[in-house]
C-alpha positions in Angstrom: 32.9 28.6 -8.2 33.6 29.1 -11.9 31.8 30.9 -14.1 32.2 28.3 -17.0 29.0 29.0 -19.8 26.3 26.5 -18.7 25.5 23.4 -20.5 21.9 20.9 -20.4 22.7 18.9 -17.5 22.4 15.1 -19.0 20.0 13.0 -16.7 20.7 9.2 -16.7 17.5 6.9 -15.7 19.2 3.7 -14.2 16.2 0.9 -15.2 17.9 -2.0 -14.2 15.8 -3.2 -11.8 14.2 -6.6 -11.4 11.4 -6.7 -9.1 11.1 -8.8 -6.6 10.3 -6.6 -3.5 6.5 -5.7 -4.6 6.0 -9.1 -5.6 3.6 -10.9 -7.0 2.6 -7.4 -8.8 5.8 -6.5 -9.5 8.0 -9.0 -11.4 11.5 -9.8 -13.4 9.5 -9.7 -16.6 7.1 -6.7 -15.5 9.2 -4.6 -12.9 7.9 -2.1 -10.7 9.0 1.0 -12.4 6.7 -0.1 -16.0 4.2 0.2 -13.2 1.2 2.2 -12.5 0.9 2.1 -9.1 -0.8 5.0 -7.3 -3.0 5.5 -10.6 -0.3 8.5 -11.5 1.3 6.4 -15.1 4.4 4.3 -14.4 7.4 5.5 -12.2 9.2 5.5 -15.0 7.3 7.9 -16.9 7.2 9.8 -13.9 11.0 10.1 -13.5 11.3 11.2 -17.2 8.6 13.8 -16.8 11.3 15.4 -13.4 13.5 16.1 -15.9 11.6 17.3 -18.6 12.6 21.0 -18.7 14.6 21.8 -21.8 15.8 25.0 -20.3 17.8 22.4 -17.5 17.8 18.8 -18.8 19.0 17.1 -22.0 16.9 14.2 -23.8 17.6 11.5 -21.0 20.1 8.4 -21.5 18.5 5.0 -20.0 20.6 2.3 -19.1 18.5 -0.8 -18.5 18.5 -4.5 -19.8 17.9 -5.6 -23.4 14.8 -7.2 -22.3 13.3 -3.8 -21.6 14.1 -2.0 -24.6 11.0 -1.8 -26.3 8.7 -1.3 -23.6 10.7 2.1 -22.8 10.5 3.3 -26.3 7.3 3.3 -26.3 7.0 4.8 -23.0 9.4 7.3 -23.6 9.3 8.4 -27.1 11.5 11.9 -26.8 13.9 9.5 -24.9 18.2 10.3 -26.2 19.6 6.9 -25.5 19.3 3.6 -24.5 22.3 1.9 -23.5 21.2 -1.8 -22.8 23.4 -3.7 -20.9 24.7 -7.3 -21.7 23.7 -8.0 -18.1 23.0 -6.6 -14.6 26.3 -5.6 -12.9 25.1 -3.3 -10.3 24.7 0.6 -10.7 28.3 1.1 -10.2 29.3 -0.4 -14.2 25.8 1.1 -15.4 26.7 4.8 -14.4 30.0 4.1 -16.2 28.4 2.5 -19.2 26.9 6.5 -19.1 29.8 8.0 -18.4 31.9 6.7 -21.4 28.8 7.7 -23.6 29.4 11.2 -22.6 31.6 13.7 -23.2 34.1 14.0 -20.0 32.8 17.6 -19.2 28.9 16.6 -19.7 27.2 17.0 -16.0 25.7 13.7 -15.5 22.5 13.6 -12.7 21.7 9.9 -12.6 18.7 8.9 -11.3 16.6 5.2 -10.5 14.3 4.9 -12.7 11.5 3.4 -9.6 11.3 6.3 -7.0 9.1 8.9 -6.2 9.2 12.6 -5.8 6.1 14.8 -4.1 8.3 18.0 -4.9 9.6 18.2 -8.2 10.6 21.9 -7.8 12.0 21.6 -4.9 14.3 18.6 -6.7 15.0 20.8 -9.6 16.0 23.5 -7.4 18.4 20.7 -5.1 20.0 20.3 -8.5 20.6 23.8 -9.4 22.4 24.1 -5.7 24.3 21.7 -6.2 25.5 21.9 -9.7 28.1 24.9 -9.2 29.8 21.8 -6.6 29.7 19.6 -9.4 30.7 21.4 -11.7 34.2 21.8 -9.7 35.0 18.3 -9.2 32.5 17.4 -6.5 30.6 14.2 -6.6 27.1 15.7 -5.2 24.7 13.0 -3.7 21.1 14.3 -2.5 20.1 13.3 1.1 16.6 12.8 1.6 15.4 13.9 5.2 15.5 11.1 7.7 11.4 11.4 8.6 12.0 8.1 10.4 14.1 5.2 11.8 14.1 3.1 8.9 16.3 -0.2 9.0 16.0 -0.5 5.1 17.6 2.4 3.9 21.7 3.8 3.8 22.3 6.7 5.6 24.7 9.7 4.8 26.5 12.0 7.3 26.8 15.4 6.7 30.0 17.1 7.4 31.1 21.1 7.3 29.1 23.3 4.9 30.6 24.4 1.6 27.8 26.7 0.4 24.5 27.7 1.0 22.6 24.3 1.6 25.7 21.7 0.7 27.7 20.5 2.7 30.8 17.9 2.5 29.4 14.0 3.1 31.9 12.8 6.1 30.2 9.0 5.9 27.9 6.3 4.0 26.4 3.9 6.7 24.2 1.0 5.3 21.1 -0.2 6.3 21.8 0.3 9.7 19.9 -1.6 12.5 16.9 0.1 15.0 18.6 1.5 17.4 21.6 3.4 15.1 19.4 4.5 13.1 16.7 5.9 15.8 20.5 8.1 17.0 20.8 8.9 13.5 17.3 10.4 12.8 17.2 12.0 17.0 20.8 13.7 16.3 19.8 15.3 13.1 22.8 15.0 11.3 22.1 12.0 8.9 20.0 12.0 5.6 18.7 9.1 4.0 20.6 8.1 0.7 18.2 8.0 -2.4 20.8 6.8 -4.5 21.0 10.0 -6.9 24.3 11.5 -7.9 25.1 14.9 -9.9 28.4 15.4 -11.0 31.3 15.8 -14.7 31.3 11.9 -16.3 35.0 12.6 -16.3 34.7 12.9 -12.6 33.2 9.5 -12.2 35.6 8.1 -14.4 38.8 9.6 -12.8 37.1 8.1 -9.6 35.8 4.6 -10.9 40.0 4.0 -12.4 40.9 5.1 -8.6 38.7 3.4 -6.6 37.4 0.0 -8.6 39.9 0.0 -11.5 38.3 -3.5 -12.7 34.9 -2.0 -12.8 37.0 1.0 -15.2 38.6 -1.2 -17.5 35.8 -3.6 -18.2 33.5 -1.1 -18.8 35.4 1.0 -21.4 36.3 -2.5 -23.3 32.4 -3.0 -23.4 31.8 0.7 -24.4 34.9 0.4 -27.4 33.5 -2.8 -28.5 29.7 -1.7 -28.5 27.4 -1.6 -31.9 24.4 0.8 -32.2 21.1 0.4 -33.7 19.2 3.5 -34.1 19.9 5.3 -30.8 20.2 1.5 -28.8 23.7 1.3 -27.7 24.6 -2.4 -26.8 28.2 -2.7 -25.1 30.0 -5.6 -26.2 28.8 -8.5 -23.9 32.1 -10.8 -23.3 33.9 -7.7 -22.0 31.1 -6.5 -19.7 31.2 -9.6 -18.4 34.8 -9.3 -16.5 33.3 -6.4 -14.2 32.5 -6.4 -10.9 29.1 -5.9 -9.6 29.1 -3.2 -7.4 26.8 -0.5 -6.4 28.2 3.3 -6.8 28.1 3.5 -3.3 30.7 0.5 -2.5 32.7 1.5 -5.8 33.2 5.1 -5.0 30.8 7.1 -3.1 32.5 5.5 0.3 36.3 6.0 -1.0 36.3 9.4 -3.5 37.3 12.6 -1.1 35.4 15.4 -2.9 31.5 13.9 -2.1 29.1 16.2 -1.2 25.6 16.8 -0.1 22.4 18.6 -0.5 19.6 17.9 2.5 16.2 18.0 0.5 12.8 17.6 2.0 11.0 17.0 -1.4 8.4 14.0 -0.4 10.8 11.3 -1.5 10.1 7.5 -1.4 12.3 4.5 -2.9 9.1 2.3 -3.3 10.7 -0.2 -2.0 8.7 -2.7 0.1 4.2 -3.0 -0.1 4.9 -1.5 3.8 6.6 1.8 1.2 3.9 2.2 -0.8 1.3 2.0 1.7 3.3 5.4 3.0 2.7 7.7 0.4 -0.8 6.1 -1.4 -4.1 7.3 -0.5 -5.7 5.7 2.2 -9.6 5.4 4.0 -10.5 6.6 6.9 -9.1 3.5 8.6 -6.0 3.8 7.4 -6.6 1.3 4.1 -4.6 1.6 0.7 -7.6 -0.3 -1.4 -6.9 -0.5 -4.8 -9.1 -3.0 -7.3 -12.2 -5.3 -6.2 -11.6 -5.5 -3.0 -14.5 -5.7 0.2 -12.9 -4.3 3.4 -15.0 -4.8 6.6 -13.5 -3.9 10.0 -9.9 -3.5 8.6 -7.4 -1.0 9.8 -3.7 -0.1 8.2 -4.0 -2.3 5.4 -2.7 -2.4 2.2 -4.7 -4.3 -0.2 -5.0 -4.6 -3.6 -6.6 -7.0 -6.6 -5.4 -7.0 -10.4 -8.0 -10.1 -10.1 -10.6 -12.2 -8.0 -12.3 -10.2 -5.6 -10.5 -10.0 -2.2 -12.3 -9.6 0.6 -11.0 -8.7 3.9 -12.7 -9.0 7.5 -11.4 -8.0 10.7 -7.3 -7.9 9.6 -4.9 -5.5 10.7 -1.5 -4.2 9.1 -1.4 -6.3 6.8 -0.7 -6.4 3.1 -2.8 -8.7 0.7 -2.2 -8.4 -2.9 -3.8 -11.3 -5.5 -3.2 -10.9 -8.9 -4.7 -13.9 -11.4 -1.8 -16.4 -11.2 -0.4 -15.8 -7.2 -1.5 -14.4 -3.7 0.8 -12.6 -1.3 -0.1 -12.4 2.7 2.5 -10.6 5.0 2.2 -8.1 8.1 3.2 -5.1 6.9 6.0 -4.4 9.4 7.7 -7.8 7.7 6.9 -6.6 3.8 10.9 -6.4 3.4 10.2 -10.2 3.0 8.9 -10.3 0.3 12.0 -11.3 -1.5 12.3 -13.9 0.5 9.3 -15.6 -1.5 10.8 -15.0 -4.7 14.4 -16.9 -3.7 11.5 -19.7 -3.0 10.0 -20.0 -5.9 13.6 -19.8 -7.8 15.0 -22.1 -5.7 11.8 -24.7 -6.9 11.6 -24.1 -10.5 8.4 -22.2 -10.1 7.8 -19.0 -13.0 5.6 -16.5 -10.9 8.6 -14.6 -9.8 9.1 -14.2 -13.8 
């Protein structure tokens, strides 16, 4: 590996997310990761604070939609940039809006903005392992272990090792169902992918014009056109507008040869569904992740919460109940995935809760 003086890696919080799968709580005006939800400040704040070592990390670069803006300047204050993007196109034209903000040779970790991290020195130290990799070219992904069969996740293979605790990535499976993914977690081979990425911008670049040349082109039109305000970067919004929207996974990550991976055990969770959350919040004895007024009498494996009325709950099982003052959701937990498919409803009839 070279021994090339090191730089402040350059993390990149991708806060593009809308938030429709912890519904009602959880919405496209008030998305999940300006959220406090296990009492801990928002995941956002949270994923700023991972990358908060000056000795390691630049002031992080947030890409995210104009409608956020000033909530995360005032969460973030010490935040570098904001880079607001005309409109969501996936994480594939995000990381690139990055990318061309950078200087070629600047090591770019890029990070969602929503997950959650138990370890955060055992994630620093994944980074450090895998930065001599990117640092030569490789496009290093993290892969979270596979602690269960879970349908609702992507899956990467690992492949031949290339250092102590890399190895090359041979595959990107997605979402795959029950029973491939119980061979996946049994045969030991297979990480879950968290959807973070370390690597040189000019890397991703070189790769983006290879692999999804459209994505390439519209996104440095956007980036030469852009006008800044302060340290808000806005790309200019008619050429953004001829990209693509694909994730960095179908734009690269499943076509680029040099892709590696680190295997981390570092008490990850994407957040994802109420079934998620329940996971990794503190529960009761019987199994309950209470949270707000809530009475629970004979009730096992629930997740219930109340930013409202009180809620009281006799004799249910695995199931998630969460009122806020304006909407009620009810579904077993084992179906929480679902949950989007109230929000299509209530787009579909004009309704404004899932706003």
């Amino acid at each position: 590996m070279s021994d090339a003086p090191a730089r402040l890696i350059l993390p990149v919080i991708l806060s593009g997310g809308s938030g429709t799968r912890l519904w009602p709580l959880s919405r496209a005006g008030r998305p999940k990761q300006m959220l406090d939800l296990l009492g801990a400040g928002s995941m956002l704040g949270a994923t700023a604070a991972r990358v908060a070592d000056p000795g390691l990390f630049a002031a992080p670069v947030l890409v995210a939609g104009a409608g956020q803006a000033e909530a995360i300047e005032a969460a973030l204050p010490d935040l570098g940039s904001l880079i607001l993007e005309p409109e969501a196109k996936n994480t594939a034209p995000a990381i690139a809006l990055a990318a061309l903000a950078a200087d070629e040779d600047e090591m770019l970790l890029i990070l969602p903005s929503d997950h959650l991290i138990g370890d955060v020195a055992g994630f620093r130290d994944a980074v450090a392992r895998g930065l001599p990799f990117a640092r030569e070219g490789w496009i290093v992904t993290f892969g979270m272990k596979a602690e269960r069969a879970e349908t609702g996740y992507g899956y990467i293979e690992r492949g031949p090792a290339l250092g102590e605790g890399v190895h090359q990535a041979v595959r990107f499976v997605e979402k795959p169902d029950a029973a491939t993914a119980g061979r996946y977690v049994g045969g030991g081979r297979h990480d879950w992918n968290c959807g973070i990425f370390l690597m040189r911008a000019g890397t991703f670049l070189d790769a983006l014009a290879s692999h999804a040349p459209k994505i390439a082109k519209a996104a440095k039109a956007a980036m030469a056109g852009a006008r800044r305000k302060g340290r808000r970067i806005l790309p200019n919004a008619a050429a953004f507008a001829a990209s693509p929207s694909l994730s960095i996974d179908y734009a690269v990550m499943e076509k680029a040869d040099k892709v590696a991976v680190v295997p981390v055990a570092i008490g990850w969770s994407d957040a994802g569904s109420w079934d998620a959350l329940h996971e990794v919040s503190e529960r009761d004895a019987a199994g309950n992740a209470i949270a707000g007024d809530v009475l629970a009498l004979g009730t096992r494996g629930c997740m219930i919460r109340s930013e409202g009325p009180l809620v009281a709950a006799i004799g249910i099982e695995d199931l998630v109940v969460i009122a806020t003052p304006d909407a009620v959701l009810i579904v077993p937990k084992a179906q929480s995935q679902r949950v989007k498919e109230a929000v299509d409803a209530l787009k579909g009839q004009g309704r404004d809760e899932w706003i």
